[in-house]
N, C-alpha and C positions, 0 to 999 in steps of 0.2 A: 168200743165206743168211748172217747173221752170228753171230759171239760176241758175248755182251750180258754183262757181269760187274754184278750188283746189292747194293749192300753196305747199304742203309739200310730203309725201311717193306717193298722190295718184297721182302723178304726173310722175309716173312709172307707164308705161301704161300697162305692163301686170299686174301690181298689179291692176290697175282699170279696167282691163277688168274681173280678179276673182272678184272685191268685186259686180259689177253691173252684172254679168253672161251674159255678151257679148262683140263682137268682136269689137274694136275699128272702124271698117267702120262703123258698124251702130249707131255710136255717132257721136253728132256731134260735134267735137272737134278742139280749136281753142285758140294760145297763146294768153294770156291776162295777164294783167297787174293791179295791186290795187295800186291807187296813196297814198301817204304818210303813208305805213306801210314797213317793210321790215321783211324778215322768218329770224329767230335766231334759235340756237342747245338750245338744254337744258340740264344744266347739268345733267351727270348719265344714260341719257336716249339716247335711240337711231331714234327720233324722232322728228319734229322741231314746235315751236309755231310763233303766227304771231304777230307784239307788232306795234303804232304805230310809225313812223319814218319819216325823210326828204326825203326816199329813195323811190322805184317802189317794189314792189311784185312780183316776176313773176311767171306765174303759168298756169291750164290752163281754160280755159271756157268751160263748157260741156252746149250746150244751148240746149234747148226745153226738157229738163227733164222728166220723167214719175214721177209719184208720187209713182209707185215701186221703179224705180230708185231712187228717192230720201231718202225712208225709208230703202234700201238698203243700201246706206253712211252712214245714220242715225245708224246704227245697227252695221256696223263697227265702226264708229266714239266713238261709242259710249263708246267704253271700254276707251278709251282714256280723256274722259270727257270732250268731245266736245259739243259744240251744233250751230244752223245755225243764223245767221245775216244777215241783209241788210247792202246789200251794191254797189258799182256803181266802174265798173271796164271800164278799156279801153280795145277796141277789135278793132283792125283794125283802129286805129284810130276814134273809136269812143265810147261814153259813152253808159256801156248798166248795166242794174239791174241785180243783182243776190243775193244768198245769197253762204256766207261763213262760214266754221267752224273755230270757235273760242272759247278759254275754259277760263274760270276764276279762274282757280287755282292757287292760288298768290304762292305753294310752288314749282313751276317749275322755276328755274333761268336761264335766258338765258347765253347762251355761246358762243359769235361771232357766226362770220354769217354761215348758216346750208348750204351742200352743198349737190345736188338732186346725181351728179355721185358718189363721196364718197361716201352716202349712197347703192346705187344701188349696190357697189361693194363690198361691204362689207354682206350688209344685205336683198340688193332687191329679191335674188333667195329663199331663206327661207323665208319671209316673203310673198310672192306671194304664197308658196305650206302651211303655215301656212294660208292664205285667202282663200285661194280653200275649207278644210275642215273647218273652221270658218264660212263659207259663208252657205254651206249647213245646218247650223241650223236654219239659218233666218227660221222665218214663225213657228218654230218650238218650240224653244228655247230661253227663256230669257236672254237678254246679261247677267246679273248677272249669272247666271248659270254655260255660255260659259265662262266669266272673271273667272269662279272657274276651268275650262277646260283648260285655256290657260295654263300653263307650261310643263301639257303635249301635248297640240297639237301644242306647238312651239319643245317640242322634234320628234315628229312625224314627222314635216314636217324636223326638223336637219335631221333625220332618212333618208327620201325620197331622199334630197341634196346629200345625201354621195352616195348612191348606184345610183343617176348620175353620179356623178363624179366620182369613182370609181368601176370599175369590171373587176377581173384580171382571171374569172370564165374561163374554158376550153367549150366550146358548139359546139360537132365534127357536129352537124347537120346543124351550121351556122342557124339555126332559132332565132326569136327574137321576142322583142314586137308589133314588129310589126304586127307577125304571132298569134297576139291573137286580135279577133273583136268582132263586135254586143254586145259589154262590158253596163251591167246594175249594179250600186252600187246600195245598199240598206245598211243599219246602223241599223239597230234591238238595237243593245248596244252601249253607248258611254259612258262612265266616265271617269278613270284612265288608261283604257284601251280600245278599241274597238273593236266591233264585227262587223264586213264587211262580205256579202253576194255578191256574183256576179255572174251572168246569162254571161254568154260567149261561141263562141266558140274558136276553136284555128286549128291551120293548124297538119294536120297529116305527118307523112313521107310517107305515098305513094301520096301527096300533095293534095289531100280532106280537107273539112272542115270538122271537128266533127259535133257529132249532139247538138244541145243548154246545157249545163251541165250548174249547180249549184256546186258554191263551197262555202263555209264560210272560212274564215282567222281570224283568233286572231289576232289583230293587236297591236305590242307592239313597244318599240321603240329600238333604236340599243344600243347595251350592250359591257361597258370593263370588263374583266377576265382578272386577275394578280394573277400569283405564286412567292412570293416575296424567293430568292433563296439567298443564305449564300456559296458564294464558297469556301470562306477559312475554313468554320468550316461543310461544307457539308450538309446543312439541308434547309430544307423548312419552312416555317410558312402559318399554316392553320390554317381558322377561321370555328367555327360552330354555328347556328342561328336556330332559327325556320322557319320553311317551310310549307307552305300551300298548294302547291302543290303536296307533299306526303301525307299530309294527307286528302287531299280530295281523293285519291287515294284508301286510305284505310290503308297506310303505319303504321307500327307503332311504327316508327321510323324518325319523323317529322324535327327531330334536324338534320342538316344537315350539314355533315365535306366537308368544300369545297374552293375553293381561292378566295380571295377579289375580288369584286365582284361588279359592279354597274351601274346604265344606264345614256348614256349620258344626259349631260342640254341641252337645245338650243344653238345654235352657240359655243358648244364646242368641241375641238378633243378629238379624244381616248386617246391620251399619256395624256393629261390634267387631264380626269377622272380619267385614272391609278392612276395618282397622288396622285389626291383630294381623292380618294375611298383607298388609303393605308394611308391616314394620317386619317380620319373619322372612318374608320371600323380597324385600325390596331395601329393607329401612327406612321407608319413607313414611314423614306423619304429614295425611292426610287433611285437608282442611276443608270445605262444602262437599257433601257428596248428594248428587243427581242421578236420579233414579232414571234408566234407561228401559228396564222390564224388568219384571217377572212375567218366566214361562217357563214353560215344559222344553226341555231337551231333544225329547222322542218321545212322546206320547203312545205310541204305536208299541212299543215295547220296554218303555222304564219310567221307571217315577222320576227320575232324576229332575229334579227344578229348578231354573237358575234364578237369581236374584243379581241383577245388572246395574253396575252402577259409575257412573264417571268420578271420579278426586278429584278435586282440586290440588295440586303440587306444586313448591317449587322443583324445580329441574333440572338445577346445574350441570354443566359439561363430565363433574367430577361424583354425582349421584350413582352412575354403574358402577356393575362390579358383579363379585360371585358373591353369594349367599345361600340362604336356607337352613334348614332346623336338621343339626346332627341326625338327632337320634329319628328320624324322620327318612333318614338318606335321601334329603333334600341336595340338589349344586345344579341352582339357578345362575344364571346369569343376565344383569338387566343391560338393557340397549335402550339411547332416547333416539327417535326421530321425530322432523319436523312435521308438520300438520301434511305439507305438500307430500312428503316421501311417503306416509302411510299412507294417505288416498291413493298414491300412483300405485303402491302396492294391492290395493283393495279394485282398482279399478283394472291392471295386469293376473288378477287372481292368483295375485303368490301371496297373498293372508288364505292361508285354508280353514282358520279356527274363527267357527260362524258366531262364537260369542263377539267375539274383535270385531268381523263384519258389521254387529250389529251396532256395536257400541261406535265405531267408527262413522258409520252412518248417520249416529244419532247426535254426532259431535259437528259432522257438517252440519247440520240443519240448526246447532245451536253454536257454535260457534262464534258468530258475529255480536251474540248477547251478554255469551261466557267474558269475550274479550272489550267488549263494553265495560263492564262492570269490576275489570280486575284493578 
């Protein structure tokens, strides 16, 4: 059993109750204080180091440790390039041993003083649903591995954040998550993407419990769709790439004509992707963007979610071209057509990519407004 003194993220107590996988009543936990060090920001990063100083630490005490518990921090900590010291904190007015994480990387520079609710508010909710599935590799998983995992399991858990915070879904049966129990995950796959398994039941409408069902989920992460549109000169610009999912299919016709395209980073919004994802995959800077949908991809078996959305563009003749991000092994290539040519395509069903459908659809119906107003 050890003393653990925690003076930075884990100091947001739902984030310590994901990394150690329990409820803070059964910790024992207790503000403390480290004499002559004080927590600093660091530049670039969204995370604080601890240096010594004139000043008090403040933080908290988690006393009587488990030695799971402690390899638990350890395994967090660890991406960070922490590791644990002695050291001798006050609690209650009084001196008690513990050890604390502290990292030696001289290229972290501090940046005045780190603040725990700034943080919290900005980055505590993502970062707690990004430890949730982080946490489930311990025992399993080499941090090195998970450190090759994190970018996308920090988009995952963006992913999770947004569909808290937003759902404007119609549900006439008034049921909810709540109306789903006896919930078991299992992980069979994790890489770039994940394969989730879950033993559940769920509430029926003649208000029964089902009987225990297995479903699998693809678990991907939430996606922006942009039709970059030219209202004065009437035309669209589509881009086409290769596709892997046609041709596992069997397709063959793998190259796929379809709208810029791309999945959110961590702690980014969708109009930001749009953005980023028409100047990478297009070079093109965006000007209004109109919101087409948000929705589920395949609800039936992935999370995947798109956020839809029309640009405003100019469009000139000389706008294509190849593109995409090297290191990425992106080679895009964009094509404009007129407003006529992409309908006739959407109405002969040689647009096969139902985001385009959609968004194509949603461009007839505004169209006469869009070009009112350019």
């Amino acid at each position: 059993m050890k003393n653990v003194f925690v003076y930075g993220t884990l100091r947001h107590v739902p984030l310590l109750e994901a990394v150690l996988g329990k409820a803070a009543s059964e910790l024992n936990l207790r503000p403390a204080e480290l004499p002559d060090h004080a927590v600093f920001a660091v530049q670039g990063q969204d995370f604080p180091i601890l240096k010594p100083s004139d000043n008090q630490a403040y933080g908290l005490f988690i006393g009587g440790l488990s030695e799971d518990g402690v390899e638990r921090l350890r395994y967090y900590e660890g991406s960070y390039d922490y590791d644990l010291t002695d050291v001798s904190v006050e609690v209650d007015g009084q001196s008690h041993p513990a050890q604390v994480f502290k990292s030696d990387n001289s290229g972290w520079v501090p940046d005045g003083a780190w603040s725990l609710d700034s943080w919290a508010q900005r980055f505590g909710e993502v970062t707690v649903l990004r430890a949730v599935e982080e946490m489930t590799y311990f025992g399993h998983r080499s941090r090195a591995v998970v450190d090759r995992m994190l970018p996308m399991i920090k988009a995952r858990a963006t992913a999770k954040m947004q569909a808290q915070r937003r759902n404007d879904a119609v549900s006439p049966s008034g049921m909810t998550r709540a109306d789903v129990s006896d919930v078991t995950l299992t992980r069979p796959y994790a890489d770039f993407f994940t394969m989730e398994e879950y033993d559940l039941t769920f509430r029926r409408y003649d208000g029964a419990r089902s009987d225990m069902v297995k479903r699998a989920v693809f678990v991907a992460t939430d996606a922006v769709i942009v039709l970059p549109y030219d209202p004065v000169r009437d035309r669209v610009l589509l881009i086409e790439q290769f596709r892997p999912g046609p041709l596992a299919r069997g397709d063959e016709l793998p190259w796929q004509l379809e709208p810029i395209a791309g999945r959110l980073d961590a702690d980014e919004s969708p109009e930001t992707c749009a953005r980023r994802e028409a100047q990478e995959e297009a070079g093109l800077d965006l000007a209004t963007l109109h919101e087409v949908a948000n929705c589920y991809a395949s609800p039936g078996c992935s999370t995947e979610f798109y956020n839809i959305y029309l640009g405003l563009a100019d469009l000139p003749d000389e706008v294509v071209g190849v593109s995409g991000l090297a290191h990425e092994a992106e080679d895009i290539c964009s094509y404009v057509y007129s407003y006529d040519q992409l309908m006739q395509m959407v109405d002969n069903k040689q647009v096969v990519n139902a985001p385009l459908v959609l968004a194509a659809l949603w461009l007839a119906r505004h169209r006469d407004r869009l070009r009112g107003t350019a």
